[in-house]
C-alpha positions in Angstrom: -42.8 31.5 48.3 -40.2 32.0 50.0 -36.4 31.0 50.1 -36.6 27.8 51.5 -39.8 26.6 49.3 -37.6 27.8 45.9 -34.4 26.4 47.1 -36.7 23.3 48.0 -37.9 23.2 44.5 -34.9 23.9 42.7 -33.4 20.5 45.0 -36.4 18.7 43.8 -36.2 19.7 40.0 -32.3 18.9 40.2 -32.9 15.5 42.2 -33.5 13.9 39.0 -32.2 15.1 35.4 -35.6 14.3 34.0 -37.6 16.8 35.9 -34.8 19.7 35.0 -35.1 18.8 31.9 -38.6 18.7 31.4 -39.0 22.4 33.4 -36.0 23.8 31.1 -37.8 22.1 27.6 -41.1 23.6 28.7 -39.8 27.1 29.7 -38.2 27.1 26.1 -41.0 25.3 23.5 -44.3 26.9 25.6 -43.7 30.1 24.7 -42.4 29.4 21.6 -45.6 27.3 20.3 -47.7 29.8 21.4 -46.2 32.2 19.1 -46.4 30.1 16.5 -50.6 29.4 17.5 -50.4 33.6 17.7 -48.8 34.0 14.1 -51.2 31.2 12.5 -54.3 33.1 14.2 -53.1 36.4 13.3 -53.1 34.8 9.6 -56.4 33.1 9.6 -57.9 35.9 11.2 -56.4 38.3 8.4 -58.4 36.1 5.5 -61.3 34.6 7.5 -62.4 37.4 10.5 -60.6 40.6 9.2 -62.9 42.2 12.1 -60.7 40.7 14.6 -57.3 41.3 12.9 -56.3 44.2 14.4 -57.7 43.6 17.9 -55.2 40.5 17.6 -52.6 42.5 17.2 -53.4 45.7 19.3 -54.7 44.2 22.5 -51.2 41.7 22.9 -49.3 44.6 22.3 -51.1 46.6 24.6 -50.4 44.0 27.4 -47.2 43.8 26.8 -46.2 47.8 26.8 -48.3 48.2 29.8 -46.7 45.4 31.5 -43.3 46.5 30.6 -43.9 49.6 31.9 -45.2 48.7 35.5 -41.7 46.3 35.5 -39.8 49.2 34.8 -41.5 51.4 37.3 -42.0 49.3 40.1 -38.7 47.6 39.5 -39.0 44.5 41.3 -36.6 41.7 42.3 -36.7 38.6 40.8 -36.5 35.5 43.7 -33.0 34.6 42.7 -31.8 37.7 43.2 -33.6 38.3 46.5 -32.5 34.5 48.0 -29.3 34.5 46.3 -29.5 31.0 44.2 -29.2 30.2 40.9 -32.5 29.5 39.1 -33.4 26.5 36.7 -34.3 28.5 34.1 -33.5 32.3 32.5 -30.8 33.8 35.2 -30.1 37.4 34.9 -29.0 39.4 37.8 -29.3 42.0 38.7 -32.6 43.4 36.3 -35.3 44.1 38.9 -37.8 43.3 36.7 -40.1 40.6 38.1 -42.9 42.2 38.4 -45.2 41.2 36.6 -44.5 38.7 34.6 -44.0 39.6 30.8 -43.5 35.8 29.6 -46.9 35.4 31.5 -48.6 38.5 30.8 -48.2 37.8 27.2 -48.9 33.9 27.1 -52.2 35.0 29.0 -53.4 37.6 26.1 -52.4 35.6 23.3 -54.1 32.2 24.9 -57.5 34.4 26.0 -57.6 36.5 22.4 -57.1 33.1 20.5 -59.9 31.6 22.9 -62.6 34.6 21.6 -62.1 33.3 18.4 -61.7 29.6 18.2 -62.7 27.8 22.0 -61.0 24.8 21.1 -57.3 26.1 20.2 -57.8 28.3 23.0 -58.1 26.4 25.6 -55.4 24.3 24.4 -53.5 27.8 24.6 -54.9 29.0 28.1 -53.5 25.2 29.5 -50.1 26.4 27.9 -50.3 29.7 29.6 -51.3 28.6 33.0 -48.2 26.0 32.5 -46.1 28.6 31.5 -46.9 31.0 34.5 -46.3 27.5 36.8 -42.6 27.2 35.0 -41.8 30.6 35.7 -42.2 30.2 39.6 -41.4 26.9 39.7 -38.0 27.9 37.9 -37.2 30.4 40.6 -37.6 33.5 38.0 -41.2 34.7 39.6 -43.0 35.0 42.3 -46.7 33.6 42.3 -47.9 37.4 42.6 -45.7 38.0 39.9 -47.8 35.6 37.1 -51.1 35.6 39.2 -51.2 39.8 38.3 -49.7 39.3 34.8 -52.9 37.0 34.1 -55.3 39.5 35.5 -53.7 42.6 33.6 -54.3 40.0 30.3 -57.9 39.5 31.6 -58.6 42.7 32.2 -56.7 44.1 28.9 -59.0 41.4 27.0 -62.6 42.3 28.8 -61.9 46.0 27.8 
């Protein structure tokens, strides 16, 4: 996108209170009830599919190291701090990390690990993680390449 399609966004989100609102709630509680569906996996996994236990722990942690270090390396700008506006959402200036998306990166592996183990929880988790990446753009903190490569590094993390 570029600056006129975020700052076009951001007027749209900000036309009414209830759309902010909803964008700002849902950037907030996603992520957070995912982490809740990861701790309660990581638990019934530990007492029901021991097997499993550790790949739900290592293969999220992988994605999220090997994410953090392509941000840190390729030190990216984030859309607000490229256009110069103030996003919905999570404003921090100045970082150069965008790319990829960590929020993303780690929704995706924690949705598609939950998804090998239980379809129907997963799915419900994959929805939240596609939301989640849509927030993050939509909120002006990520470009779409951003989440779209944070999902494949998940996918790719998760096939290995």
């Amino acid at each position: 996108m570029n600056k006129e399609r975020y700052l076009n966004v951001l007027h749209w989100a900000e036309e009414k209170p209830i759309r902010k609102n909803i964008l700002i709630g849902l950037n907030k509680v996603l992520p957070v009830v995912l982490a809740i569906m990861y701790i309660l996996s990581l638990c019934m996994c530990f007492f029901v599919y021991p097997v499993y236990f550790i790949r739900l722990i290592i293969r999220p942690a992988a994605c999220f190291i090997l994410i953090t270090i392509i941000r840190n390396v390729v030190k990216a700008p984030r859309p607000y701090d490229t256009y110069e506006f103030v996003p919905l959402c999570g404003y921090h200036p100045g970082k150069n990390k965008s790319f990829p998306s960590r929020h993303t990166g780690s929704a995706a592996i924690i949705a598609l690990e939950i998804f090998h183990l239980w379809r129907f929880p997963g799915t419900i988790a994959l929805i939240m993680a596609i939301i989640i990446a849509i927030v993050r753009v939509v909120c002006g903190n990520h470009y779409i390449k951003d989440v779209i490569i944070a999902f494949l590094i998940a996918l790719l993390i998760n096939i290995l």
